[in-house]
Kinemage of the C-alpha trace (Angstrom):
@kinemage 1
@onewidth
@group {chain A} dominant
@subgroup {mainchain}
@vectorlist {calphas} color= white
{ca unk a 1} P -157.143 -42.583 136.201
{ca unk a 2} L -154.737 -40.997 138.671
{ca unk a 3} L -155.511 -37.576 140.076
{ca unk a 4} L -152.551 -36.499 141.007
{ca unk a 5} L -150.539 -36.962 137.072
{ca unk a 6} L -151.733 -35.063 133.571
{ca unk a 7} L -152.922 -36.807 130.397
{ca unk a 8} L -149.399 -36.788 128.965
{ca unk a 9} L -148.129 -38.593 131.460
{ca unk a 10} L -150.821 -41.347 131.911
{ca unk a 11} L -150.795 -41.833 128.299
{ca unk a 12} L -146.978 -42.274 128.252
{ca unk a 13} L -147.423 -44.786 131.117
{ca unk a 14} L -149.980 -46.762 129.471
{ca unk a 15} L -147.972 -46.707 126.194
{ca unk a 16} L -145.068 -47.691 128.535
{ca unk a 17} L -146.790 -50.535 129.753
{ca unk a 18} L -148.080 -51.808 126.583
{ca unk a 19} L -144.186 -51.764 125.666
{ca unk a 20} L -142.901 -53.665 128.938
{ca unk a 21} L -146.173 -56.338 128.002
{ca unk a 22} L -145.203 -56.833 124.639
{ca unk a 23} L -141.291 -57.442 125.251
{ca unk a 24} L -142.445 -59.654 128.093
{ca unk a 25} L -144.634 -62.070 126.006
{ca unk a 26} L -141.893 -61.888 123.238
{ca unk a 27} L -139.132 -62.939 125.128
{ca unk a 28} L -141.077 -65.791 126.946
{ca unk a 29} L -141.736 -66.664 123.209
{ca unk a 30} L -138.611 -67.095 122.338
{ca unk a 31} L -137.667 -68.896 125.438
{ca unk a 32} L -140.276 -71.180 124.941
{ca unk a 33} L -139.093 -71.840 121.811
{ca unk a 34} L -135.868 -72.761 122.389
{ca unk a 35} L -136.749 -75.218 125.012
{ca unk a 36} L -138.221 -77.228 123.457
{ca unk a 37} L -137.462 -76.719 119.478
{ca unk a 38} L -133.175 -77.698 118.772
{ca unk a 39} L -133.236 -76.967 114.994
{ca unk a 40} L -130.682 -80.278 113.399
{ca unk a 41} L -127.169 -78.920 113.158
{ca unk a 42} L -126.652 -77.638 109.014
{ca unk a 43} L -123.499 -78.409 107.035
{ca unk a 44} L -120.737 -76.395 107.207
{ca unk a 45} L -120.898 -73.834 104.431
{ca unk a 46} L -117.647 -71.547 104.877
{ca unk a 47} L -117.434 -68.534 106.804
{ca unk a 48} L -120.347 -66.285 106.202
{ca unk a 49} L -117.727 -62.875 106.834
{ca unk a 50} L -115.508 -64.045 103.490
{ca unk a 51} L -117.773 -64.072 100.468
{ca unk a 52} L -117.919 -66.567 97.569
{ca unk a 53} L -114.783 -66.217 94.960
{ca unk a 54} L -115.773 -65.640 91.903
{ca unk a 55} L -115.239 -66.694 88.763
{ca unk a 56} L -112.827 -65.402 86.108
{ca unk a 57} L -115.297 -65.089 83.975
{ca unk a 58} L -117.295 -62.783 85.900
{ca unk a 59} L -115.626 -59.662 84.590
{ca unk a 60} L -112.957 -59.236 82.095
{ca unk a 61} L -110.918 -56.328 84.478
{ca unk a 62} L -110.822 -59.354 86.784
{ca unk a 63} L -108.354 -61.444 85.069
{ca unk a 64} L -104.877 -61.793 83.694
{ca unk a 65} L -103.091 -63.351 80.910
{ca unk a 66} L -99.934 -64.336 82.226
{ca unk a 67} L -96.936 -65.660 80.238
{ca unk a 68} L -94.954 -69.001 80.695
{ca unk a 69} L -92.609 -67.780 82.904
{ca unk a 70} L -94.865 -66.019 85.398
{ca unk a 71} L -96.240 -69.256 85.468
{ca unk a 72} L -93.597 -71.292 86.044
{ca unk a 73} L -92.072 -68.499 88.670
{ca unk a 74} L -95.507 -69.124 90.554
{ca unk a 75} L -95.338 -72.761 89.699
{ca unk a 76} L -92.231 -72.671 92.007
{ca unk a 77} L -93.594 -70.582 94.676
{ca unk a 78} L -95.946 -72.882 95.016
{ca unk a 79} L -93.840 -75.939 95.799
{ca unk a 80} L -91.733 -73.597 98.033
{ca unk a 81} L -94.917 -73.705 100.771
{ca unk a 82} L -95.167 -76.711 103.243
{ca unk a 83} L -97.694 -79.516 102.704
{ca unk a 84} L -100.087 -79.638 104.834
C-alpha cells in the first residue's frame, strides 16, 4: 500500500483505523440514542453504595439476646435523640 512503511506497520495502521471506525460509530450510537430516547425517571430505591440490611434471621452469629435492662438502657437512648 505505501512504499515507503513495512508490513508491521501498515497492518498496525489498518488495525488502528478499524479501532478509530469502530469507537466513532459507537459513540455516535450512543449519542443518537440519547437524543432522542429519555428513559421515565425510576423510583427511588436507596443508595446503591449501602447494601440491603438483613434480617436477624439470616445467621445466628448475627444476633443478640439482650436482657430487660439493656433494653430499657437503649429504650432511653433512644428518646434522648431529637425528633425529626
Amino acid at each position: 500500500m505505501f512504499p515507503s512503511i513495512s508490513l508491521a506497520q501498515e497492518i498496525g495502521l489498518a488495525v488502528l483505523f478499524v479501532a478509530a471506525l469502530v469507537w466513532v460509530v459507537g459513540l455516535g450510537h450512543m449519542l443518537w440514542d440519547s437524543r432522542f430516547h429519555h428513559p421515565e425517571p425510576a423510583a427511588y430505591e436507596g443508595l446503591p453504595m449501602i447494601p440491603g440490611q438483613r434480617t436477624a434471621a439470616a445467621h445466628p452469629m448475627e444476633s443478640v439476646e439482650l436482657t430487660e435492662a439493656e433494653q430499657q438502657a437503649f429504650a432511653g437512648l433512644i428518646r434522648t435523640f431529637p425528633p425529626r
